[in-house]
Steps between C-alpha positions, in 0.01 A plus 500: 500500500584147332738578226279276254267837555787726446600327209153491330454892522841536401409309162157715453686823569794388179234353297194793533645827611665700237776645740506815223147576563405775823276243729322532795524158690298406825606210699174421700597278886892653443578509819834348615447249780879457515535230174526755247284721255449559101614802480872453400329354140353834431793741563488687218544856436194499262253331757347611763478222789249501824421274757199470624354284812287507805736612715826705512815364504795459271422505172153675537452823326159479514232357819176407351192585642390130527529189275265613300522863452844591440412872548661575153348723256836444217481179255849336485647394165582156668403356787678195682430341773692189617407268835235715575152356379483213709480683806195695375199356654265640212725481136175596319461828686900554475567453134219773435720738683788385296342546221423820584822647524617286177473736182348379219742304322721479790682219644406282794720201602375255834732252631363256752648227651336160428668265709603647813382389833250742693695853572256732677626884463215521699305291268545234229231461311542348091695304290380552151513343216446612128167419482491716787690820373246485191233493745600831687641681250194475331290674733714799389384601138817762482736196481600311221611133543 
């Protein structure tokens, strides 16, 4: 993970999670490919933090059943995923399952790089823009821009 990624959770996580409040936080493509992971910005006795990805490995609490069915019946207070979408070949059909498991109200937070040469983990797909995120995120009537 670049730490310009690192950095910009770390800035939603002080500016948007009330570190007083009980939350149940799901980092979606968590696992660590040996460059680090989220999860040090949500240790906090009052949250709850899991991983989930494709496949096990460190940082994985959770394997999904596929990229677009996480196999999870629980909604997640906030939901982060960071370096992730642009490896998904279909973000349409994945942000439906992330909004899914987003309660209403909840959080989500997407970082994506913009300017990074091609980095296939086994794919790369997207580089988004705003006009972009509007577009997806609108196909989701649960979340709020």
């Amino acid at each position: 993970m670049r730490q310009e990624s690192y950095d910009l959770m770390s800035r939603f996580a002080c500016r948007y999670l009330d570190r007083n409040s009980s939350l149940k936080i799901l980092d979606i493509g968590s696992c660590d490919v040996g460059n680090g992971s989220y999860k040090p910005l949500f240790a906090n006795p009052q949250w709850q933090y899991y991983g989930l990805d494709l496949h096990p490995g460190p940082n994985v609490d959770i394997v999904a059943k596929g990229p677009y069915d996480f196999g999870l019946q629980e909604q997640y207070d906030v939901v982060v995923s960071g370096n992730c979408l642009e490896h998904v070949e279909n973000p349409f059909k994945w942000i439906k399952q992330v909004s899914t498991v987003t309660k209403p109200g909840g959080l989500l937070c997407i970082i994506t790089p913009f300017s990074l040469p091609p980095h296939g983990f086994p794919v790369d797909c997207w580089r988004i823009l705003p006009d972009g995120y509007r577009s997806l995120l609108g196909v989701c009537p649960r979340i709020r821009l």
